[in-house]
C-alpha positions in Angstrom: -86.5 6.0 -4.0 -84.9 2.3 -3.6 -82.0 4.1 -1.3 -84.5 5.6 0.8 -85.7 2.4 1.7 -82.8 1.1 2.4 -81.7 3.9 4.2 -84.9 2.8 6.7 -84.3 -0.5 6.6 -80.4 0.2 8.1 -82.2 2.2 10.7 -85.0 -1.1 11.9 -81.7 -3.2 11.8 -79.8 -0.7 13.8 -83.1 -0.4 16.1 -82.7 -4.0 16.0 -79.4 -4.8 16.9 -79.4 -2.2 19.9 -82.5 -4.1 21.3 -80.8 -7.0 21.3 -77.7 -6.2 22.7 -80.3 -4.8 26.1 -81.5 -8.2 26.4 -78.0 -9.9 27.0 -78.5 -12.0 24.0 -75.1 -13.6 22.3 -73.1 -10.9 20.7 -73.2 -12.5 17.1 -76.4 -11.3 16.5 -75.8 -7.7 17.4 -73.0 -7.8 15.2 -75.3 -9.6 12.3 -77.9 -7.0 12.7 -75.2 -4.1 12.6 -73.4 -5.3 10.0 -76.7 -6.2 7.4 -77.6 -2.1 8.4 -74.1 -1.6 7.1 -74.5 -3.3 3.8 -77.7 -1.8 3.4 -76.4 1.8 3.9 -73.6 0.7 1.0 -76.4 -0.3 -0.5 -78.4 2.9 -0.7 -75.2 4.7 -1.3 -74.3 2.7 -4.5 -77.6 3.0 -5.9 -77.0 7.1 -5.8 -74.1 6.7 -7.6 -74.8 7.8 -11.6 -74.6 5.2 -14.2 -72.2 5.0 -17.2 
């Protein structure tokens, strides 16, 4: 359930991180917004990983 939501939250910040990028804005926070979808994509992926 929780990696779902994550998996939608990587996607808003991707969304994000292109619209910015379109409206000349300073390249740090393209890269901020890609890399938070990128933790939160680890994120989801970790959370499917089973338990010991």
């Amino acid at each position: 359930m929780w990696s779902v939501v994550l998996m939608g939250l990587a996607g808003l910040l991707v969304g994000g991180g292109v619209s910015f990028h379109q409206q000349k804005k300073p390249r740090w926070v393209s890269i901020s917004f890609y890399m938070l979808a990128g933790m939160s994509l680890l994120a989801a992926y970790l959370l499917t990983l089973p338990a010991n």
